[in-house]
C-alpha positions in Angstrom: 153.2 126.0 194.5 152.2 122.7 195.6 149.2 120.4 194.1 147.8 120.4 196.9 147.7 124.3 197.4 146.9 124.8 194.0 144.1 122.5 194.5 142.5 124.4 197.6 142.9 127.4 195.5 140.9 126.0 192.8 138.2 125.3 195.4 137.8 128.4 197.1 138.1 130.3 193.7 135.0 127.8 192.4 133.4 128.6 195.9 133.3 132.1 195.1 132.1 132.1 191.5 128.9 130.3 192.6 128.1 132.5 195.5 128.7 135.8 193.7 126.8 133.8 190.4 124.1 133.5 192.9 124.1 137.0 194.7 124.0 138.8 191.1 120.8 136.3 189.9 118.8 136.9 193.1 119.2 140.1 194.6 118.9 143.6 193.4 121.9 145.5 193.3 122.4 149.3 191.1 124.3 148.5 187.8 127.1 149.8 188.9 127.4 147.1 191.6 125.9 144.6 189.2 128.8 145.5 186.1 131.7 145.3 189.2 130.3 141.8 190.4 130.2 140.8 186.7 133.1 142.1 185.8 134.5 139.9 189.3 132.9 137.0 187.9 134.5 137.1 184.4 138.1 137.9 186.3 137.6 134.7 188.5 136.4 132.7 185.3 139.7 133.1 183.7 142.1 132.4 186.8 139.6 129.2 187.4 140.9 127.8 184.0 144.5 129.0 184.1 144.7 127.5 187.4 142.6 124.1 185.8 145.1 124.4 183.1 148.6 124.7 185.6 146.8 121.7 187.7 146.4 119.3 185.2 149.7 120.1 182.6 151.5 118.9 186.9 
C-alpha cells in the first residue's frame, strides 16, 4: 500500500472516530447500541495508531 493510500485511510478512519465520538455523546441510543458504538470506537482507535505507526516507520 502506498503513502498516499495509507494516508487517505488514516483520514477517513479519523473522520469516523469523531463522528461516531460525537453520535454516542449527544444522542440517546439503548446500551446495547451504545456498548457496539463503543466497542466500534475502541476497534477504530487501535487501527488509527497501527496505521500512524506503519505511516511514519515508511
Amino acid at each position: 500500500m502506498s503513502t498516499e493510500e495509507l494516508t487517505k485511510i488514516i483520514a477517513v478512519k479519523q473522520m469516523d472516530l469523531e463522528e461516531c465520538e460525537q453520535e454516542l455523546n449527544n444522542r440517546y441510543y439503548p446500551s446495547v447500541v451504545r456498548i457496539a458504538m463503543m466497542n466500534y470506537i475502541g476497534n477504530l482507535q487501535e487501527q488509527l495508531e497501527t496505521d500512524t505507526k506503519a505511516l511514519q516507520n515508511r
